[in-house]
N, C-alpha and C positions, 0 to 999 in steps of 0.2 A: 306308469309304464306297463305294470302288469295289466290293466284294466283296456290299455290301446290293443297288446297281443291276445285279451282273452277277445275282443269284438275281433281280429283279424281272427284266429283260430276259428270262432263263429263263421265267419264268412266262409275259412278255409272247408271248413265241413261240410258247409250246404255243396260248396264244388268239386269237392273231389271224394265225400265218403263215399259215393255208389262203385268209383272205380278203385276206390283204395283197399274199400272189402274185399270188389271181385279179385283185385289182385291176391289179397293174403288169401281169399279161399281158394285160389285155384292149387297156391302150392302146399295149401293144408288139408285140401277135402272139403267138399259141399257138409259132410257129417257132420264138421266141425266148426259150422259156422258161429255156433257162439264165439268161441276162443277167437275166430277171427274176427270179430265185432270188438270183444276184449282187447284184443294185439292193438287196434284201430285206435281206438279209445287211450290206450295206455300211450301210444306215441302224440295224440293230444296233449294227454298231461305232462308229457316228459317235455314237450315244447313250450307251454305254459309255465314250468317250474325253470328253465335253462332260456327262453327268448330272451324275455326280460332283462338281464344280468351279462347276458353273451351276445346280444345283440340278435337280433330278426336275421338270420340266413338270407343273401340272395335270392335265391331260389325256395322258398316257404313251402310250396308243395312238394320239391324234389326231395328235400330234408325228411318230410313226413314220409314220402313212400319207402327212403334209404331206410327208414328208423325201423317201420314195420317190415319192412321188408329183413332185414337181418334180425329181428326178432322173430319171425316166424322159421326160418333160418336156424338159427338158434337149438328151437327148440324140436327142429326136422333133424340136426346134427346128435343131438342130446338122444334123443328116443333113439337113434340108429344106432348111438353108441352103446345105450343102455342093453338094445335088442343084440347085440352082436356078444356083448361082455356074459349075459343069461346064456348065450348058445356057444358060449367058451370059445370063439373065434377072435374073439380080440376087436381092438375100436377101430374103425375107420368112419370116414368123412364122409357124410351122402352127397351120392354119383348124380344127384338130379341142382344143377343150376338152373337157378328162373332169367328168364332175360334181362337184358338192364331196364330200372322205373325208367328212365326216358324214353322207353320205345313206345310212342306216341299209339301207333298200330294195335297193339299187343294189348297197351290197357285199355284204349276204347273195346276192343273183341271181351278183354276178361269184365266190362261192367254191360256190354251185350249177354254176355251168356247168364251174369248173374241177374240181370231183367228177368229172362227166360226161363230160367229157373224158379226163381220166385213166383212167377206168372204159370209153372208147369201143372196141367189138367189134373192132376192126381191129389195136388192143395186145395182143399174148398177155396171156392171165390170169395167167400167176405175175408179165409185169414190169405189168398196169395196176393189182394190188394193192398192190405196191411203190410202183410210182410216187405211187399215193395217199398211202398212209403218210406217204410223204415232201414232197408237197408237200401235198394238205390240212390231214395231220394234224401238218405239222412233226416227223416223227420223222428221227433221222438213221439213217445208214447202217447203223452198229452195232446200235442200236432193232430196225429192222428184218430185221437177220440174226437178230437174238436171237428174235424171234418168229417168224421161219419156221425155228428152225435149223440153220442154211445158216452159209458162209460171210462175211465181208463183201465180198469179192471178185467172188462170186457176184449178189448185189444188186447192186453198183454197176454189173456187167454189164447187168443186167438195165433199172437206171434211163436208160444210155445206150442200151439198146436201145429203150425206149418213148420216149425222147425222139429221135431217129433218125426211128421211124416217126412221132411225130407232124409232123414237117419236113416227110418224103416223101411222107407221102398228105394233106399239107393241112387234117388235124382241125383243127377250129376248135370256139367255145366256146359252140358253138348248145346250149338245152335242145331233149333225144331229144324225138318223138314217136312211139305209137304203139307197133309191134313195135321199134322203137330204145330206145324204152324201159324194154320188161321187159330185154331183153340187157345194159344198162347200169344196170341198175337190180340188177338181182343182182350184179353184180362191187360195185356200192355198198355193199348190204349186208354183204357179205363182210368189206369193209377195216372197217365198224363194228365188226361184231363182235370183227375183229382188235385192235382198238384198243382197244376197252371189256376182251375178256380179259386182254391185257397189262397193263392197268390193276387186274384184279381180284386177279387171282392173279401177281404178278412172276416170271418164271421163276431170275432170281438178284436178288442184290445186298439190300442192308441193312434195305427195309424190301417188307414182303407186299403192301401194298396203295399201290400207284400212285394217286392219288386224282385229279390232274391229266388222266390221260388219261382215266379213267371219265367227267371231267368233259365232258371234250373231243368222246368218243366220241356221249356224250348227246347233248351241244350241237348236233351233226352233222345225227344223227338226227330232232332235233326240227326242227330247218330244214326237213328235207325233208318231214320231216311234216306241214310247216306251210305248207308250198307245194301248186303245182297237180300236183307230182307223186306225190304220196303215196296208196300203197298197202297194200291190208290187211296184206300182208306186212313192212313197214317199219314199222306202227303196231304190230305184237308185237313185231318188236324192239326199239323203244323198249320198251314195256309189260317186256319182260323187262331190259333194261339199269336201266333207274329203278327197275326193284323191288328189283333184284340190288342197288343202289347203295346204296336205304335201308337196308339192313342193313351198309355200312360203319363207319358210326360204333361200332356194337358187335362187329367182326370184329377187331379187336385190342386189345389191355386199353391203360393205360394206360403199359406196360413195351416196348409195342410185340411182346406175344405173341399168337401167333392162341389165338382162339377159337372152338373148336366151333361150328357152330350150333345144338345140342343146348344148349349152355352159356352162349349168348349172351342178354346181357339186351333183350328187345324191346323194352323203353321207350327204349331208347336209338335205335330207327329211326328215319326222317326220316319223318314223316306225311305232308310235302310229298309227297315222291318218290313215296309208297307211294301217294297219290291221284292222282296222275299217272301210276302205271303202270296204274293200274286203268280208267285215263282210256283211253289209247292203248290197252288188253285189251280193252275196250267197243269201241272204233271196230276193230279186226283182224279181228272176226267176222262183220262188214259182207260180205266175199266168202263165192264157193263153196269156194274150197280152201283147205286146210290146210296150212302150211309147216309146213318144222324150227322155225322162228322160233316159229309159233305154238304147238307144243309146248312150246318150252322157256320163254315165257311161262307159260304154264299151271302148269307145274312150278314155277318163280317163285313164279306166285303161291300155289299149295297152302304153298309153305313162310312164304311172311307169314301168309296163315290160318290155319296151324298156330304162331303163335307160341305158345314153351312149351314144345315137343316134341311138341304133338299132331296133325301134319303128319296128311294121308291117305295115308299111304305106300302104300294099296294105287291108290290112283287118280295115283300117283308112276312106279309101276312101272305101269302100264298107258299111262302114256305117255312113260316108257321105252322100254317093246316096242315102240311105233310109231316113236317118234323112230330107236330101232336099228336096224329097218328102212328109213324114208325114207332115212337116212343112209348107207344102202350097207354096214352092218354095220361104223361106226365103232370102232375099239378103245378113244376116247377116249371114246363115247358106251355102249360095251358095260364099260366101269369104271363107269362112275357108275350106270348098270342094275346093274352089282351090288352096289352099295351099298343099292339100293333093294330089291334082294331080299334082302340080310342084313335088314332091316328087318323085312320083309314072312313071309319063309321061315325065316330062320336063319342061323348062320353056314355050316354044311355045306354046302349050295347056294349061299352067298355064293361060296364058293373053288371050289364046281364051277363056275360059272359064270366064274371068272376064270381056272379053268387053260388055257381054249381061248385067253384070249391069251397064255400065254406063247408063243407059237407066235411072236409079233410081235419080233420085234429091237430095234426102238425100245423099246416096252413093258417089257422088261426093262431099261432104263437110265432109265426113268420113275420116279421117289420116289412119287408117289401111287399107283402100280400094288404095287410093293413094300409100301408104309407100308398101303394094304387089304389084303394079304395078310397083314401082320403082324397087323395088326386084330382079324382074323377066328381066325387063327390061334391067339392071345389067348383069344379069346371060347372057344375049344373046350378052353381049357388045354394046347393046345401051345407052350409059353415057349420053349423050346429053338428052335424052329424058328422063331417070332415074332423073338424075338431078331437071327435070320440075316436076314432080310427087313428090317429095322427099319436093322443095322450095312449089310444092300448099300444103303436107300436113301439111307445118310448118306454115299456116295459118288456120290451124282450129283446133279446142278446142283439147286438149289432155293434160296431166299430163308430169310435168316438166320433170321427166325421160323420158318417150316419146320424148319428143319433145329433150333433147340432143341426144337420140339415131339417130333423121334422121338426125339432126346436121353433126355426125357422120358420119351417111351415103351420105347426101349431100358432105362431102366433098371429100369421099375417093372417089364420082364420079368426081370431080371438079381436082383431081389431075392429072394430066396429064401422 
């Protein structure tokens, strides 16, 4: 029983810590956002020590928000009483009530503002993406080394640094206006996407496709889409997370092995999703300019309209070219551009277009840089040398389906 409510609590966390912090910090202070991370945490454990034995509440989140919620309460009552007793006036009750956890309204606004916060220009961008992570998206420490990485050492640095500066300079949990905005509005973006890729593709551990955080990541997104802050650029990224998403259910069989999406059966996409990215694709076009975002929508979506295999690979690679430009001549965005030119050109041009990354260091301890070079390499009937790209990428990190798939492929080069 315990072991059922700690996987429900896990779950409970990934969905509701971004709004459950923002709630306790709004009635505790941005200053204080440890304690309100603590309070978080502490009404976890008092769930997990009491579900078990007293049964799972009804309402699982509603319980969680009541708990922290009059523990932060609590100790807003305690401090007033203590401040009033020091100044010989005597105790009374603090005059500020929060609204009730069910106003639906209130806590989507309190886990907007704590995005925004997190996201504020005054936190360097490696710690206020961190900091997101970890406090909207409830990722831990680990989580987040794992997707930048880094160290855990290094993050945790990072988390005590953004939370420092939020003390010192006073941020508070106002929504941006204007040019405050766009600056916070892209570090927003950012932590989405972090979160939804972590989700799509796992960089280790048992299973390829995180489905929680994809979940999560959406969820995010559409808030904010759904608010008065939303921009054409955050309506592609939705438009591309939802699309990317609807083709979960057919990304790994029922073995828990990936599947191509060459090989993947489309009936099995979410229609929902896939009307909803097409949703948020319609409203992104609304501006003059074009993001990364909006590209890689578009690429999105050519690959649902191509379900079957009959993708426009050349209108794929043509915005490839742009995305690998905007991007600054990403190595991670200059992979996937050659994938679209094996498509498009051949395997020959595939690998000439991927030998200019070997130049990158990371890149060469990348499985999917290797595992396309084996690919290709394959395709021209060089086995011998497929084969060595295939055994280096089954030495670096990648997700147990991963790693049976070059299994896989290592061997059908290995047969003679």
């Amino acid at each position: 029983m315990k072991e059922e409510t700690g996987e429900l609590l896990e779950h409970l966390f990934r969905q509701i810590s971004g709004r459950l912090t923002g709630h306790v910090t709004r009635l505790l202070g941005p200053a204080r956002l440890d304690l309100a991370e603590e309070i978080v945490q502490e009404s976890m454990l008092r769930a997990l020590e009491t579900w078990p034995y007293q049964g799972t509440p009804e309402n699982p989140a509603g319980w969680l928000f009541r708990t922290a919620r009059n523990r932060a309460m609590d100790l807003l009552r305690h401090e007033s009483m203590a401040e009033r007793k020091h100044a010989q006036e005597g105790p009374a009750a603090v005059t500020v009530e929060p609204p009730d956890f069910e106003d639906d309204a209130q806590i989507r606004d309190d886990e907007l503002r704590m995005i925004f916060m997190c996201c504020h220009p005054e936190i360097a961008r490696d710690a206020r993406v961190a900091l997101s992570l970890k406090i909207a998206g409830g990722f831990s420490v680990r989580e987040i080394a794992r997707a930048f990485l880094t160290e855990e050492a290094t993050i945790a640095q990072r988390l005590v640094r953004a939370k420092r500066q939020i003390r010192e300079k006073g941020l508070g949990l106002e929504m941006p206006r204007g040019a405050d905005l766009a600056g916070r509005m892209e570090a927003a973006l950012e932590v989405l996407y972090f979160v939804f890729n972590e989700g799509y593709a796992a960089h280790e551990g048992e299973d390829l496709v995180r489905r929680d955080l994809c979940v999560e990541a959406l969820r995010l997104g559409l808030a904010l889409a759904e608010s008065e802050v939303a921009r054409p650029e955050l309506h592609a990224l939705v438009a591309m997370m939802a699309l990317q998403a609807a083709r979960l259910p057919a990304r790994v069989d029922a073995l828990g092995d990936l599947v191509l999406l060459e090989d993947q059966d489309s009936s099995k996409w979410d229609r929902e999703l896939i009307g909803l990215g097409f949703h948020h694709f319609d409203l992104s076009i609304a501006g003059d300019e074009v993001s990364e975002y909006h590209l890689q929508a578009a690429i999105a979506a050519a690959h649902v309209r191509g379900a079957g295999g009959a993708a426009d690979w050349e209108m794929i690679l043509e915005q490839y070219d742009r995305l690998w430009e905007m991007s600054g001549w990403s190595p991670v965005v200059a992979l996937n551009r050659a994938v679209a030119v094996g498509k498009v050109r051949g395997a020959e041009e595939a690998l000439a277009a991927l030998d200019g990354l070997e130049r990158d260091a990371p890149m060469r301890q990348y499985h999917l840089f290797l595992a396309a070079r084996g690919h290709f390499l394959r395709e021209l009937g060089r086995r011998e040398e497929a084969a060595r790209c295939y055994r280096a990428a089954l030495e670096c990190r990648c997700s147990e389906p991963e790693r049976r798939l070059l299994r896989r492929k290592l061997g059908e080069c290995e047969v003679s």
